[in-house]
Backbone and ligand atoms as CSV (ligand in chain L), in Angstrom:
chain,resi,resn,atom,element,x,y,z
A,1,UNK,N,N,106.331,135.527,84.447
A,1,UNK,CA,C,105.572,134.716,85.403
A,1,UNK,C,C,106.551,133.914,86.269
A,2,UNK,N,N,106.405,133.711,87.554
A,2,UNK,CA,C,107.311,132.790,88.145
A,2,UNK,C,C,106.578,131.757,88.375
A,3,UNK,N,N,107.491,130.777,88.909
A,3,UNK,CA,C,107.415,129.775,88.826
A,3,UNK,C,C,107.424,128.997,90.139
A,4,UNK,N,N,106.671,128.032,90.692
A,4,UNK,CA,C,106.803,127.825,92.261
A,4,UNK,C,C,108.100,126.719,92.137
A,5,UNK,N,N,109.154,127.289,93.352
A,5,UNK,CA,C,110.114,126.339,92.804
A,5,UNK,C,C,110.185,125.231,93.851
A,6,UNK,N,N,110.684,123.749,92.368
A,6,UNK,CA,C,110.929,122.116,92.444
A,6,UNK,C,C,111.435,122.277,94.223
A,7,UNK,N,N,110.404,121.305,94.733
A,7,UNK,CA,C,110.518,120.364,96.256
A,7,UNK,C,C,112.025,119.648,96.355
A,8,UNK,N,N,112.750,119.521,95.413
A,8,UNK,CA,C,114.031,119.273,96.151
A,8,UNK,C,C,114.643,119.643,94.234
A,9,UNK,N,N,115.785,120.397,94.749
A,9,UNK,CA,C,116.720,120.882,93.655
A,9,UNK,C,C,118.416,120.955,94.054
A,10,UNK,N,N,119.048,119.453,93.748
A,10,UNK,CA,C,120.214,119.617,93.839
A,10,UNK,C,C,121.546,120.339,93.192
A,11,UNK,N,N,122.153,120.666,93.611
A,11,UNK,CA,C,123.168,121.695,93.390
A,11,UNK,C,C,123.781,120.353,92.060
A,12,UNK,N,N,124.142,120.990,91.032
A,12,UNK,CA,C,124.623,120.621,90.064
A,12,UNK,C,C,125.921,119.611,90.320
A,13,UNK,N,N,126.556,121.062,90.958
A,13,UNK,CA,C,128.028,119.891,91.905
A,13,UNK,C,C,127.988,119.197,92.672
A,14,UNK,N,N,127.021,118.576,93.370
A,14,UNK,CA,C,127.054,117.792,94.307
A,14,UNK,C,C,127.418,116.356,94.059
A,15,UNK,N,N,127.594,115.580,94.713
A,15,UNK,CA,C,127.331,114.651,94.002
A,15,UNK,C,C,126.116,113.237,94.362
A,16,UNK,N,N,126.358,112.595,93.154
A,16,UNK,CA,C,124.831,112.143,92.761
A,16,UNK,C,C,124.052,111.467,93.941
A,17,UNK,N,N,123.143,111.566,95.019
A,17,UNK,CA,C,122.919,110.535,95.819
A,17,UNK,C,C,122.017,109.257,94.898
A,18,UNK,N,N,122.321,108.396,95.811
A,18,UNK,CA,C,121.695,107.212,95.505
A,18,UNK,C,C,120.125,106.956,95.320
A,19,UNK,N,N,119.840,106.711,94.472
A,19,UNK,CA,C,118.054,107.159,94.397
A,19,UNK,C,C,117.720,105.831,94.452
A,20,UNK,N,N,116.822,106.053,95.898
A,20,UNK,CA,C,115.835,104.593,96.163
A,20,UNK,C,C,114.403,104.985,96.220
A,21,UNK,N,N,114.155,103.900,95.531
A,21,UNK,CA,C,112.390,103.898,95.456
A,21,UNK,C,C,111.652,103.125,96.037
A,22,UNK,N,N,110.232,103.003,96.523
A,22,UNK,CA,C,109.932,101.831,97.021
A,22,UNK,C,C,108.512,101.738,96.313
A,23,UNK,N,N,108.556,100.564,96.361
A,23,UNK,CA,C,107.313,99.870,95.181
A,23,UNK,C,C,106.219,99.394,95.941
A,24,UNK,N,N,104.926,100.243,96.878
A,24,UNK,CA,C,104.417,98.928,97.662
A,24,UNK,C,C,103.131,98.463,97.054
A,25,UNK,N,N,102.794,97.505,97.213
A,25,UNK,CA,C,100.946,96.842,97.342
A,25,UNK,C,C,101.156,95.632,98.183
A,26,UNK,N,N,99.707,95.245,97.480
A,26,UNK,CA,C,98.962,93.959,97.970
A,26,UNK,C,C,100.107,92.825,97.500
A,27,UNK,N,N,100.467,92.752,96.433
A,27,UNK,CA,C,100.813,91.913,96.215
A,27,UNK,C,C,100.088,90.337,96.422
A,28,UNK,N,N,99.546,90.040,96.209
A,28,UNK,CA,C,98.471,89.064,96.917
A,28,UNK,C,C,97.893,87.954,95.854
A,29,UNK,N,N,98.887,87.201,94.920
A,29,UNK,CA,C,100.051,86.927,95.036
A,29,UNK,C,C,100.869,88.240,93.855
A,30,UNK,N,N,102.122,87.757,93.939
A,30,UNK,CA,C,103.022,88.955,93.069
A,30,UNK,C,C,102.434,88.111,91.335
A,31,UNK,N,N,102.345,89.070,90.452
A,31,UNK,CA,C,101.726,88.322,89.062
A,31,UNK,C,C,103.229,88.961,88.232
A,32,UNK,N,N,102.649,88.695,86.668
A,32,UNK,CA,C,103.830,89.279,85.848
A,32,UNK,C,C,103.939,90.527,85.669
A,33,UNK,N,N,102.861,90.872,85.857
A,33,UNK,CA,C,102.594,92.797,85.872
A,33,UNK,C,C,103.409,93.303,86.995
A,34,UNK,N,N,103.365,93.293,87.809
A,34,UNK,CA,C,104.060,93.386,89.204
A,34,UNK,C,C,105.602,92.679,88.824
A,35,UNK,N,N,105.747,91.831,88.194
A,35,UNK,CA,C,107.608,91.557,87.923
A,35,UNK,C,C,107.822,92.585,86.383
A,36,UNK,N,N,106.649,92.753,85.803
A,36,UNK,CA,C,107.565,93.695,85.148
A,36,UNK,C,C,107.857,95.209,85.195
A,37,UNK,N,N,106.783,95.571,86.525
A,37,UNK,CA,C,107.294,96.806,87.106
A,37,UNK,C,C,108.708,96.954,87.622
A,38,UNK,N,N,108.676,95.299,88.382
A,38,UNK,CA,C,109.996,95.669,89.297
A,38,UNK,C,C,111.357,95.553,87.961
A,39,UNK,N,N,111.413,94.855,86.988
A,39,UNK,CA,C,112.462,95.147,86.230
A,39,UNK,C,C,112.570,96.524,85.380
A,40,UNK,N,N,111.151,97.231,85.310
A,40,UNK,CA,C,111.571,98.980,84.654
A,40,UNK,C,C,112.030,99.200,86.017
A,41,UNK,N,N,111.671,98.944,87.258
A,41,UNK,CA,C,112.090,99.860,88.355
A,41,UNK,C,C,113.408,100.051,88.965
A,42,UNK,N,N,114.197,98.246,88.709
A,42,UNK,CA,C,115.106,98.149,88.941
A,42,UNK,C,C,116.427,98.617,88.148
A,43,UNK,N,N,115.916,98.809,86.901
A,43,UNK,CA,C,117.041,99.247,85.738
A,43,UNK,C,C,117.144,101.006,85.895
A,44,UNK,N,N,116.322,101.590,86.447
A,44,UNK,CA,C,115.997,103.071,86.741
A,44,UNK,C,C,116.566,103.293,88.052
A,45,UNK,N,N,116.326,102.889,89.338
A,45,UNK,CA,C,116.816,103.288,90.756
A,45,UNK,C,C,117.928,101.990,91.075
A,46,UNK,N,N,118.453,102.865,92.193
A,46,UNK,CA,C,120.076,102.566,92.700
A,46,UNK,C,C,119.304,101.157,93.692
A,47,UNK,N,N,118.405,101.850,94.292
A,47,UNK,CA,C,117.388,100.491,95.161
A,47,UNK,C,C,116.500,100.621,95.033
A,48,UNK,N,N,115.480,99.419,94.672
A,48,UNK,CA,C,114.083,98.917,94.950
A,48,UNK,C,C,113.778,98.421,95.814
A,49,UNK,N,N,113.301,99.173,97.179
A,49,UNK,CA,C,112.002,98.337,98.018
A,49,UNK,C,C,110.642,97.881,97.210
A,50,UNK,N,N,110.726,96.620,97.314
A,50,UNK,CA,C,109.111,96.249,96.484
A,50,UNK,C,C,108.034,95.913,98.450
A,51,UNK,N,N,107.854,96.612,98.751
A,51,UNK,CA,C,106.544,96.904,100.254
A,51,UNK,C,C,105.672,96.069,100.153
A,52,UNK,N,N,105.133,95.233,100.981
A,52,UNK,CA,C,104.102,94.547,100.883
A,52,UNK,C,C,103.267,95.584,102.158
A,53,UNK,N,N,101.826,95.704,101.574
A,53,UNK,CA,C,101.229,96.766,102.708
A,53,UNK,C,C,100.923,95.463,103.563
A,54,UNK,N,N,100.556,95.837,105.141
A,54,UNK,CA,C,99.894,94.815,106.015
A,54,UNK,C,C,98.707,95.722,106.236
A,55,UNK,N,N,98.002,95.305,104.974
A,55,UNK,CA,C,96.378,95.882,105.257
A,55,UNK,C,C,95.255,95.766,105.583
A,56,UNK,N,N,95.143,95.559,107.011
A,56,UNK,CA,C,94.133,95.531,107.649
A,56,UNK,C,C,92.357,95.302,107.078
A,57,UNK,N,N,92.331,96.427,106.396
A,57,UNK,CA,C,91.141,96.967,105.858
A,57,UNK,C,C,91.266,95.769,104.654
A,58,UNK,N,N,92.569,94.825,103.625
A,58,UNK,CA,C,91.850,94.190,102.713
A,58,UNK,C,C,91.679,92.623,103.449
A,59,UNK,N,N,91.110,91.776,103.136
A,59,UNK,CA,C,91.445,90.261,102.931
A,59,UNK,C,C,91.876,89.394,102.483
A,60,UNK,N,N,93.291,89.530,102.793
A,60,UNK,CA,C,94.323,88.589,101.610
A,60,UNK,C,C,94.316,87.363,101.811
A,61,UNK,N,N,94.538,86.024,100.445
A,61,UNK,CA,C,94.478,84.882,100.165
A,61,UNK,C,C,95.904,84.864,101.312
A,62,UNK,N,N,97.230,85.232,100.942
A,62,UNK,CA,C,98.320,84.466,101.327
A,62,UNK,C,C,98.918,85.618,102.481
A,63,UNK,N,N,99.398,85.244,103.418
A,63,UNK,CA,C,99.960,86.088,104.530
A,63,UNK,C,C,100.930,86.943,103.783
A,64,UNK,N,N,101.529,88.092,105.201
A,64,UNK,CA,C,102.135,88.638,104.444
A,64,UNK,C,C,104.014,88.070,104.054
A,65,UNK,N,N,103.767,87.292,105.312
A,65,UNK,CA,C,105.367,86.287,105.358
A,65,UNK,C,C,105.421,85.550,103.988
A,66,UNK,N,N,104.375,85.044,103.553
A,66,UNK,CA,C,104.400,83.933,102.129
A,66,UNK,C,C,104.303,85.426,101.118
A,67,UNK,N,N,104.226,86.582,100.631
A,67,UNK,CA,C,103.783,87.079,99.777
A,67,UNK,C,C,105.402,87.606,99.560
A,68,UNK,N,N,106.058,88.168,101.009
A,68,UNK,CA,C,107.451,88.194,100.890
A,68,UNK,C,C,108.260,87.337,100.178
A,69,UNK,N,N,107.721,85.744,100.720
A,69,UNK,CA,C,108.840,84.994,100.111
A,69,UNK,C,C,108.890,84.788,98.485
A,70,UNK,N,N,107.604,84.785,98.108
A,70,UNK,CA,C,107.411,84.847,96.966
A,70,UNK,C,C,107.916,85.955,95.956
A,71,UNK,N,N,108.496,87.220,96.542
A,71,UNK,CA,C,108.843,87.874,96.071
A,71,UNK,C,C,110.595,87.733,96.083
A,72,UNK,N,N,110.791,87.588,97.173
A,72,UNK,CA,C,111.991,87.300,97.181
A,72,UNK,C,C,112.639,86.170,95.856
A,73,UNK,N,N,111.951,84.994,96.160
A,73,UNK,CA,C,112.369,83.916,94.891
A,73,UNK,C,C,112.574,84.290,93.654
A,74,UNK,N,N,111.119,85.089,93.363
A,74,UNK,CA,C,110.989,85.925,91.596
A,74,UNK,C,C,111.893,86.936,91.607
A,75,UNK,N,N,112.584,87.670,92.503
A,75,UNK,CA,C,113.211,88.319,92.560
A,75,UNK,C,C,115.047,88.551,92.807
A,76,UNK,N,N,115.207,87.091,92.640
A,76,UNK,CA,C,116.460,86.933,93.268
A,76,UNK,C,C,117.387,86.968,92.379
A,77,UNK,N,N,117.121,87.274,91.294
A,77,UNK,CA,C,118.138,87.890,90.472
A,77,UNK,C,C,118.444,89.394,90.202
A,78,UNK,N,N,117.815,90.405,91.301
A,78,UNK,CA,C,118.026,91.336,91.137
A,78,UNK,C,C,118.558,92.123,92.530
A,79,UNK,N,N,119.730,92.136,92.179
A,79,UNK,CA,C,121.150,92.362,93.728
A,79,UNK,C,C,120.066,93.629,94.142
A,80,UNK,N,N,119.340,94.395,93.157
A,80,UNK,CA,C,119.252,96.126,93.719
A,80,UNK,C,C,117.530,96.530,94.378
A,81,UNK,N,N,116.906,94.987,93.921
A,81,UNK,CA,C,115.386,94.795,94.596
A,81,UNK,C,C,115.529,93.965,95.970
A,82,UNK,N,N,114.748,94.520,97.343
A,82,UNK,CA,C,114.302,94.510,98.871
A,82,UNK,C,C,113.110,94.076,98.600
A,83,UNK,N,N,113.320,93.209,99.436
A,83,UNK,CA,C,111.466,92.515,99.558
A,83,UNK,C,C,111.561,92.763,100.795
A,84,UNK,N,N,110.444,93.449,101.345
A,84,UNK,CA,C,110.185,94.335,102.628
A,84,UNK,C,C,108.494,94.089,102.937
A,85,UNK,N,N,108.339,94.370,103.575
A,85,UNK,CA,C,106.896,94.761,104.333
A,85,UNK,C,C,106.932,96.329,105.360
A,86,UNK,N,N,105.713,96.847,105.215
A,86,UNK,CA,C,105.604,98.095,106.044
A,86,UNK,C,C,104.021,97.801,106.519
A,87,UNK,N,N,104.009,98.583,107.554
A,87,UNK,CA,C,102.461,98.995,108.317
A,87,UNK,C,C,102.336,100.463,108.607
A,88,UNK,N,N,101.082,100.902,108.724
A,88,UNK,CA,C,100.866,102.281,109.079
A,88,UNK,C,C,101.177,103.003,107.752
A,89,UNK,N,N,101.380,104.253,107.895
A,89,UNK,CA,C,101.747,105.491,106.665
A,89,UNK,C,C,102.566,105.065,105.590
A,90,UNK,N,N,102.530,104.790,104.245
A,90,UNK,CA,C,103.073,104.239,103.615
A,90,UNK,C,C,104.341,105.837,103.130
A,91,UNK,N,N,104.325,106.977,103.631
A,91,UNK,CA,C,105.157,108.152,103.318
A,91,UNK,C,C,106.166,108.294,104.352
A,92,UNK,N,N,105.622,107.397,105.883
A,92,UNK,CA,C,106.664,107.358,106.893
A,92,UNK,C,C,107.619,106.148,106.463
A,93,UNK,N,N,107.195,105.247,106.162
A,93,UNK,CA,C,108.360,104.344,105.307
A,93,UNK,C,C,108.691,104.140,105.150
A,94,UNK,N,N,108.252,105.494,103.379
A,94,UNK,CA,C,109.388,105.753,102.609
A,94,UNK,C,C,110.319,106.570,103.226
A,95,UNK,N,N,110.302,107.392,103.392
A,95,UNK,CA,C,111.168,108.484,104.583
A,95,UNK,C,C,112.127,107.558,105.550
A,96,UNK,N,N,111.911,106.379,106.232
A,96,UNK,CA,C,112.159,105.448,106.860
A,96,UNK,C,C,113.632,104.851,106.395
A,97,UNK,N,N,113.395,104.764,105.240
A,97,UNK,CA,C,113.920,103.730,104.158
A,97,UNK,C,C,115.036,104.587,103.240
A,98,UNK,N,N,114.885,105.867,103.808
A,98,UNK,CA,C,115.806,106.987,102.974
A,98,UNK,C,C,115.225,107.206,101.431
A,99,UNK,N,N,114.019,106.605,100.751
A,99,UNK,CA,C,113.630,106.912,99.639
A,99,UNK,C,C,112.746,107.377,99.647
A,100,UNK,N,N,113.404,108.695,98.184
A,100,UNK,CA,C,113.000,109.340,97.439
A,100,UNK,C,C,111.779,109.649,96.865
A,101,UNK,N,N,111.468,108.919,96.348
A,101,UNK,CA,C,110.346,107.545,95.090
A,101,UNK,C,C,109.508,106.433,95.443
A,102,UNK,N,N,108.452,106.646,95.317
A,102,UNK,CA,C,106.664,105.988,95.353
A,102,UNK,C,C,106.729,105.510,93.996
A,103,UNK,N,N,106.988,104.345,93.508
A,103,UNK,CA,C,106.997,103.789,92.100
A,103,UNK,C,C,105.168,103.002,91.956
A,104,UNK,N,N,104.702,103.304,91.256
A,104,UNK,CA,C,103.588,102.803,90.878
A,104,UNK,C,C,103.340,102.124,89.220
A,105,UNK,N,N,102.190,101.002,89.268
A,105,UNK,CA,C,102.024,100.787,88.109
A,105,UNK,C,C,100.909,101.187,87.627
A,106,UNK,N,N,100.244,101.483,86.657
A,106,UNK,CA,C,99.049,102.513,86.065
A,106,UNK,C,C,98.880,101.404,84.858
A,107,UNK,N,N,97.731,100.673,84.233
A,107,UNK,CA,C,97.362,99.701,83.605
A,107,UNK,C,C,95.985,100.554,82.331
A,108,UNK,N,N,95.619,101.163,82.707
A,108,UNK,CA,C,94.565,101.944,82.258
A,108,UNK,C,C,93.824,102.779,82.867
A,109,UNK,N,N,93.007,103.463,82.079
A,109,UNK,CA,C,92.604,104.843,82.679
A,109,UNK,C,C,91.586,104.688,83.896
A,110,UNK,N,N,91.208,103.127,84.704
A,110,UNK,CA,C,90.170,102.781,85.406
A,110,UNK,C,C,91.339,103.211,86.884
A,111,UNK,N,N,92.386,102.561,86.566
A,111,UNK,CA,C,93.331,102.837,87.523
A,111,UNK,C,C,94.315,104.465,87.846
A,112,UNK,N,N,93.970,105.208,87.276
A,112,UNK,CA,C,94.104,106.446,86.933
A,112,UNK,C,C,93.707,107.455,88.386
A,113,UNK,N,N,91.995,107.444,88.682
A,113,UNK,CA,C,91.447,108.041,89.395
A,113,UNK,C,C,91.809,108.203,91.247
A,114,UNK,N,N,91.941,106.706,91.362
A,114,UNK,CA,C,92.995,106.277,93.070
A,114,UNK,C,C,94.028,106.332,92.602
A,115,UNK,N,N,95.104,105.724,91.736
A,115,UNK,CA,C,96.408,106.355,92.114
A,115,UNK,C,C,96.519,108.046,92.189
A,116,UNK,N,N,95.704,108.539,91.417
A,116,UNK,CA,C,96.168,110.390,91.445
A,116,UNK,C,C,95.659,111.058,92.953
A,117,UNK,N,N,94.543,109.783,93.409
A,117,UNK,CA,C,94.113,110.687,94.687
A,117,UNK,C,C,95.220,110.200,95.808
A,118,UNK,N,N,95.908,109.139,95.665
A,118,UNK,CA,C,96.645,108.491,96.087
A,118,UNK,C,C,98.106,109.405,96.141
A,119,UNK,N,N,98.559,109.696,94.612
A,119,UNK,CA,C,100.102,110.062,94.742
A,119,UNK,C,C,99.913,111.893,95.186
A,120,UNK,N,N,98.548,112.576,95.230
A,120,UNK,CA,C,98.010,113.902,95.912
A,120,UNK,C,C,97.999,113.870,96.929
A,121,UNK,N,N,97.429,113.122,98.192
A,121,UNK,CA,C,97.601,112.513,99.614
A,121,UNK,C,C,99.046,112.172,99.780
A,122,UNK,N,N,99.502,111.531,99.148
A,122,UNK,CA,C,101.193,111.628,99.980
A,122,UNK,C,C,101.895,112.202,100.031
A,123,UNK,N,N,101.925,113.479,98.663
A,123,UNK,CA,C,102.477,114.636,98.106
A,123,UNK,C,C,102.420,115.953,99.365
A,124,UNK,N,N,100.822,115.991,99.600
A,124,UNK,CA,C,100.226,116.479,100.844
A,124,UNK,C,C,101.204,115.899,102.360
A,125,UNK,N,N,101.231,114.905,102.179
A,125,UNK,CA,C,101.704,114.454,103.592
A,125,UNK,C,C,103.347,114.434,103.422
A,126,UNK,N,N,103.820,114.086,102.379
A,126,UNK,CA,C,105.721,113.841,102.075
A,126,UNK,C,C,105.847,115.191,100.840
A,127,UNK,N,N,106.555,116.283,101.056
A,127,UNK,CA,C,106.695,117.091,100.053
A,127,UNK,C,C,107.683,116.498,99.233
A,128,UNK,N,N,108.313,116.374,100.056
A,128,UNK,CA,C,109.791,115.739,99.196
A,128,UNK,C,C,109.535,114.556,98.398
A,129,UNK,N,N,108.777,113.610,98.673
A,129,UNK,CA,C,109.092,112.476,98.310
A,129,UNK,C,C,107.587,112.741,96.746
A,130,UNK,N,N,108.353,112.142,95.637
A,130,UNK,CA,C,107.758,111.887,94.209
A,130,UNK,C,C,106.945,110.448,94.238
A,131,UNK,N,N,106.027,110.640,93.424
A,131,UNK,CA,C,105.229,109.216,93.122
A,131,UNK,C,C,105.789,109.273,91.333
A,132,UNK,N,N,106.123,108.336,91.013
A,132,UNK,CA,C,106.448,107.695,89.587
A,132,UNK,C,C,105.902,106.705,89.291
A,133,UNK,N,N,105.093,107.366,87.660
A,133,UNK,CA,C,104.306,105.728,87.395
A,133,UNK,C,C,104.752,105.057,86.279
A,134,UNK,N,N,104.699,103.993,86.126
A,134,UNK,CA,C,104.944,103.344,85.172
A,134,UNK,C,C,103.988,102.158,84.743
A,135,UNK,N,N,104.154,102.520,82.862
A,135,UNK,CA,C,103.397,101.380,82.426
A,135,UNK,C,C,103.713,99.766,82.037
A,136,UNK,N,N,103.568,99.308,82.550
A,136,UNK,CA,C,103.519,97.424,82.508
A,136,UNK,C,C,103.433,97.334,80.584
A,137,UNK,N,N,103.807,96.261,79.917
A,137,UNK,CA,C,103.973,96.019,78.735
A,137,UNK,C,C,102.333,95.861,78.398
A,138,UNK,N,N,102.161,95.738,77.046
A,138,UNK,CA,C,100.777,95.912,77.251
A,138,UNK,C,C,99.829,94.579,77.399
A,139,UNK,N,N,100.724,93.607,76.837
A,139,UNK,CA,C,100.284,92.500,77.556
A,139,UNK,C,C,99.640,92.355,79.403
A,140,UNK,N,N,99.804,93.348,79.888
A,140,UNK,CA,C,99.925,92.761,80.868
A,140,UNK,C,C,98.574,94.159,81.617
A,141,UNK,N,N,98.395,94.468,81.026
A,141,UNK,CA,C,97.548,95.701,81.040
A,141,UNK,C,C,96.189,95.526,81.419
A,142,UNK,N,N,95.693,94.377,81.377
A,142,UNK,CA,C,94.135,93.753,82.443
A,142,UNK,C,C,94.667,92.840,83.367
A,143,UNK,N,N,95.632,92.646,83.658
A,143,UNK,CA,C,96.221,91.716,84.605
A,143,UNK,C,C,95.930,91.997,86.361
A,144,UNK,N,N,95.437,91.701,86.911
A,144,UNK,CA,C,94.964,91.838,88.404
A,144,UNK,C,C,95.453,90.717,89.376
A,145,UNK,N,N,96.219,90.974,90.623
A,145,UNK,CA,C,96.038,89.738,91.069
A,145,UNK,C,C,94.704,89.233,91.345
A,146,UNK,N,N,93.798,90.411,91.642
A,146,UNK,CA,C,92.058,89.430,92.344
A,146,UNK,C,C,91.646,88.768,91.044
A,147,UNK,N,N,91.884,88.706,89.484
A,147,UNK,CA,C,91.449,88.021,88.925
A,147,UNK,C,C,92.043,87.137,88.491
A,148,UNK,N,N,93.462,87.096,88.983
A,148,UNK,CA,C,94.070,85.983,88.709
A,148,UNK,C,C,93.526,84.919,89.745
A,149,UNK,N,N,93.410,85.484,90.867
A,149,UNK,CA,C,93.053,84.401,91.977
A,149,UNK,C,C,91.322,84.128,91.943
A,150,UNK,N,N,90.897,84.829,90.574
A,150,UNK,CA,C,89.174,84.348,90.327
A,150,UNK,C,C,89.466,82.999,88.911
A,151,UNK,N,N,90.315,83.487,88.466
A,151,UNK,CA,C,90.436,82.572,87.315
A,151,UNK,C,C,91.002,81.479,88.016
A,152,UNK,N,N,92.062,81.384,88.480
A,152,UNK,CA,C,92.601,79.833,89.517
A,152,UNK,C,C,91.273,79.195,90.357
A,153,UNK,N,N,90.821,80.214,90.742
A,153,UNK,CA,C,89.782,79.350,91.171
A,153,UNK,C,C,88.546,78.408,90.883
A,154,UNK,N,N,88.661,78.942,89.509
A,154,UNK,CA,C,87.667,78.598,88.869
A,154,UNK,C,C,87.860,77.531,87.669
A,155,UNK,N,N,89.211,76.845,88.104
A,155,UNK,CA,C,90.355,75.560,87.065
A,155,UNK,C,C,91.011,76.552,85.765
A,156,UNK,N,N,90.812,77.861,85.487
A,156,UNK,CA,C,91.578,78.045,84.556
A,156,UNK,C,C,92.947,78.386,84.615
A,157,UNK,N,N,93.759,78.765,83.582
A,157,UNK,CA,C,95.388,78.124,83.147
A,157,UNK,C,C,95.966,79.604,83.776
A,158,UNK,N,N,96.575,80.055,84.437
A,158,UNK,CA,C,97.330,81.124,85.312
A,158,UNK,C,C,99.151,81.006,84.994
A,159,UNK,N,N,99.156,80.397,84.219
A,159,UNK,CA,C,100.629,79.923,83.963
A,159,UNK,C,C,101.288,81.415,82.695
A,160,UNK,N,N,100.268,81.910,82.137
A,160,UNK,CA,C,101.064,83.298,81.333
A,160,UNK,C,C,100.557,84.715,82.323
A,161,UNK,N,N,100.367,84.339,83.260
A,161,UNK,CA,C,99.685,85.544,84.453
A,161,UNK,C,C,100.774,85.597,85.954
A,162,UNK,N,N,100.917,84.790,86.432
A,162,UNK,CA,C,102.218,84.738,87.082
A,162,UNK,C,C,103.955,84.090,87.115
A,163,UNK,N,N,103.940,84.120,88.000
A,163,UNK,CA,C,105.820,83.763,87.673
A,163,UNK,C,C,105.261,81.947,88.269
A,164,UNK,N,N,106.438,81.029,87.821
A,164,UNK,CA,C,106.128,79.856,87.684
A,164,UNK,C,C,105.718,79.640,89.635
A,165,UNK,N,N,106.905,80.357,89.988
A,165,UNK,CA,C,107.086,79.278,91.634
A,165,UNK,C,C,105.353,79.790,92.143
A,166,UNK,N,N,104.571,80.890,91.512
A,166,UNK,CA,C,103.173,81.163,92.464
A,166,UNK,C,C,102.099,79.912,92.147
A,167,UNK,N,N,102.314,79.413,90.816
A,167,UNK,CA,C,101.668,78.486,90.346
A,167,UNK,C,C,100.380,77.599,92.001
A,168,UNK,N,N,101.993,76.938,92.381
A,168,UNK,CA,C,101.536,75.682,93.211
A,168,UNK,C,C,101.102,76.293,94.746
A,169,UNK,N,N,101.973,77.653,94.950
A,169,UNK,CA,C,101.290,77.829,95.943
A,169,UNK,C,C,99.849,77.998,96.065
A,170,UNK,N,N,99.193,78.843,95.321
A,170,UNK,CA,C,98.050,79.685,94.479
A,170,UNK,C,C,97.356,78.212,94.445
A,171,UNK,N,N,97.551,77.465,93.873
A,171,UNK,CA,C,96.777,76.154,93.850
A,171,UNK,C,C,96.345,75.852,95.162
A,172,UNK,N,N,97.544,75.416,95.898
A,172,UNK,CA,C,97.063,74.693,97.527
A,172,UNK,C,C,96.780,76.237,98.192
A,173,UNK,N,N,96.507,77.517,97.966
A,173,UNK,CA,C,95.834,78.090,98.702
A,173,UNK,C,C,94.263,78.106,98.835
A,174,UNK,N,N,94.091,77.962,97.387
A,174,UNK,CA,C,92.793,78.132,96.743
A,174,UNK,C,C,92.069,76.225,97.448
A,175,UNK,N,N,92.942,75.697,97.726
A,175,UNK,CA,C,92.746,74.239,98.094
A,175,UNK,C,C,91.993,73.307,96.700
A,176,UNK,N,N,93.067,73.712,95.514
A,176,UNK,CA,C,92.677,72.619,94.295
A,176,UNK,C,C,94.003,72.533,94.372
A,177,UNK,N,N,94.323,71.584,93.646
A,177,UNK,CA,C,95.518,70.804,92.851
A,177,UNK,C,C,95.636,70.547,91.611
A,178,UNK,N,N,95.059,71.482,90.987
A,178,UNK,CA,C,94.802,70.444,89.160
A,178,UNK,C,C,96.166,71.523,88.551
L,1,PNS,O1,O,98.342,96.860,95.607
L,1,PNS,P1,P,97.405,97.882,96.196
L,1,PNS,O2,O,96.385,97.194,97.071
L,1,PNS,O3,O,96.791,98.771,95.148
L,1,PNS,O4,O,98.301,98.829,97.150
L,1,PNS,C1,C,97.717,99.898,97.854
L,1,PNS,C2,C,98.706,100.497,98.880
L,1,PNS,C3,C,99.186,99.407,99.818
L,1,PNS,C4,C,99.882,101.079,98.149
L,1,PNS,C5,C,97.948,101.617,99.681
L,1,PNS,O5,O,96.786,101.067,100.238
L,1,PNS,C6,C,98.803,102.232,100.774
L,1,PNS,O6,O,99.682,103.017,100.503
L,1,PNS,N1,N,98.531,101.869,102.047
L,1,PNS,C7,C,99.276,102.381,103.182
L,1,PNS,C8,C,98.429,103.317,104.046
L,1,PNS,C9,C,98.628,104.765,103.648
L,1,PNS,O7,O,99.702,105.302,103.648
L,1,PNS,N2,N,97.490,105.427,103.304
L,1,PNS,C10,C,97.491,106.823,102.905
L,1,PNS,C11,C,98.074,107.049,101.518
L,1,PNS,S1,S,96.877,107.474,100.352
């Protein structure tokens, strides 16, 4: 039987290129699920773009300039993670950006159904370029930002759900202070 052959197959001798991936969402705000993607992601690829989409179609709490910075801060210990933003085709991009790799996080089987129609559509549109998923610890495995930003809103404790610096923003967005 043959076999349809692998979308990109490097010559053994070559040598190794640099494998960059890019990580995008909402981010809306970045939680711990989302920092502990970016540390499997970052220990695996040469570079991490972590993408903030500018998505039209959702309604985000925090712009996309504050969702950057926020990433940047939680992120500033890692020389090999880009805090970036993109618009339009999220496969022109990557292509853009010279990477490889669509890094995704997958939490349970609810999230299963759109990422596969998701990493099939870009596959369709980018041959070359791979979607890779990865699972978040399991702690972190019902973790959402929209319910983090339902629980803040509603006075409960968000302090084992995101990284410290989202705390206060997340507060004065939501316009409480407690
Ligand atoms: O964090 P999210 O909201 O699940 O991220 C979804 C995101 C931004 C990755 C997705 O909506 C996206 O890729 N948008 C860019 C537009 C695009 O390329 N659409 C076609 C690919 S299916």
């Amino acid at each position: 039987m043959t076999q349809a052959p692998a979308p990109h197959q490097p010559s053994p001798s070559a040598p190794r290129q640099p494998l960059v991936a890019v990580y995008p969402g909402s981010f809306d705000p970045i939680t711990n699920g989302h920092m502990d993607i970016i540390h499997r992601g970052a220990s695996l690829f040469d570079t991490l773009y972590v993408a903030v989409a500018h998505n039209i179609d959702k309604r985000a709490l925090f712009s996309v300039d504050e969702r950057i910075d926020m990433i940047r801060e939680c992120t500033a210990a890692l020389p090999n993670v880009i805090p970036d933003t993109f618009s339009g085709l999220l496969i022109r991009y990557v292509a853009d950006r010279g990477a490889r790799v669509i890094l995704r996080g997958v939490r349970a089987v609810s999230d299963f159904e759109f990422e596969f129609q998701m990493a099939l559509m870009n596959r369709k549109l980018g041959r070359e370029i791979e979607t890779v998923f990865m699972m978040p610890a399991e702690q972190y495995s019902f973790l959402s930002s929209r319910l983090v930003k339902e629980v803040a809103g509603l006075g409960g404790r968000i302090d084992c759900f995101v990284p410290a610096i989202v705390i206060p923003r997340l507060l004065a967005a939501l316009g409480s202070d407690r």
